[in-house]
C-alpha positions in Angstrom: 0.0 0.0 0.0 3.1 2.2 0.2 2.8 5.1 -2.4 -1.1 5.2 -2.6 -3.2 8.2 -1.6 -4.4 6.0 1.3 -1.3 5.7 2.5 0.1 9.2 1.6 -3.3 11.0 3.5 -3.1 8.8 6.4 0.7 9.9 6.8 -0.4 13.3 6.4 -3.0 13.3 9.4 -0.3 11.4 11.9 2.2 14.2 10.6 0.2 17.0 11.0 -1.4 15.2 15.0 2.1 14.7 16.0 3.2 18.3 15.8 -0.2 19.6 17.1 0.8 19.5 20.4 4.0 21.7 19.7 7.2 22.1 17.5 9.1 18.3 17.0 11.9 17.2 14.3 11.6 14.5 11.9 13.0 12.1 13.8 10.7 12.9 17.0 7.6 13.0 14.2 8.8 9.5 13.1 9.1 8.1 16.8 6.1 10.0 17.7 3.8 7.5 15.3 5.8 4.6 16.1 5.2 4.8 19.5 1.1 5.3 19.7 0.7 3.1 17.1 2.8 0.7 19.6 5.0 0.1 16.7 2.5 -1.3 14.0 3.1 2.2 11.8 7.0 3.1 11.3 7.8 5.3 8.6 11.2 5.5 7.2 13.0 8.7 6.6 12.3 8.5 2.8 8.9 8.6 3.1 8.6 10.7 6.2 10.7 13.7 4.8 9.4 14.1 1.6 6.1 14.1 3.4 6.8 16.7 6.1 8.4 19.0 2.6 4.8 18.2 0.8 2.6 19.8 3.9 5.2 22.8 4.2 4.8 23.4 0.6 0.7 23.0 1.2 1.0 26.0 3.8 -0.1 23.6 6.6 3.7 23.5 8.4 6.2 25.7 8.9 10.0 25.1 9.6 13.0 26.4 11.7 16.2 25.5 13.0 16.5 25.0 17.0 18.9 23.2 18.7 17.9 19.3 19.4 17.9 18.2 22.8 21.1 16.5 22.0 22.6 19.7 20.8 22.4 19.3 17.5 20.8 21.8 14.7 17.8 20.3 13.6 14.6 21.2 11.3 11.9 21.6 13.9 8.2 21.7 12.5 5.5 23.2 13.9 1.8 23.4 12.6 0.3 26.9 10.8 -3.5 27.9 11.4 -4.0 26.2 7.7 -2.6 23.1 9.5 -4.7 23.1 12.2 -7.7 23.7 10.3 -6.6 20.7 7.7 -6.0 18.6 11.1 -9.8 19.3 12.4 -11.1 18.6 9.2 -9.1 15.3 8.3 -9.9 13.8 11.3 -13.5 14.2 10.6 -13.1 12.5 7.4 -10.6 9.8 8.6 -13.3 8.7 12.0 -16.2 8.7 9.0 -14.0 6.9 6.6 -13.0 4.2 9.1 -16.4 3.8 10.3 -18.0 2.8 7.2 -15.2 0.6 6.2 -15.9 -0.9 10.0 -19.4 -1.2 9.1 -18.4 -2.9 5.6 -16.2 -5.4 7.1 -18.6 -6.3 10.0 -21.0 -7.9 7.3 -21.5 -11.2 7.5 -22.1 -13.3 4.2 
């Protein structure tokens, strides 16, 4: 499923949920949805960095160097109002989405 707009969207929504709460780096992003998803999701840096450059592009992050808490520079990532109104209204969509598939595959034959 890696590539497809199911995929590409639902990486989009952890992305965008994981920075919600404040500025984080890729790597912390990455952990971030490894950990709550108690290690069933891990994305790999090629897919999670061209994703965190697709939502800056989109308006919905923005970007800036800090120092890491290991003190290193890193590229920290924090959410812009269009990113927090593209979180509210993906999540709608994902909980409708995955309640109709739920439904779907709850039918009996």
């Amino acid at each position: 499923m890696a590539g497809s707009n199911l995929y590409t969207g639902t990486l989009d929504l952890l992305v965008l949920k994981a920075v919600s709460w404040g500025p984080r780096h890729g790597y912390a992003i990455g952990r971030w949805i490894r950990e709550t998803t108690d290690d069933v999701l891990v994305v790999q840096e090629g897919v999670l960095y061209p994703a965190l450059h697709r939502l800056e592009r989109r308006g919905l992050l923005k970007e800036e160097w800090r120092r890491s808490e290991t003190g290193r520079d890193a590229k920290y990532y924090t959410l812009t109002t269009a990113g927090r109104r593209e979180l509210r209204a993906e999540t709608s969509r994902w909980i409708e989405h995955t309640r109709a598939v739920n439904r779907a595959l709850a039918v009996s034959t």
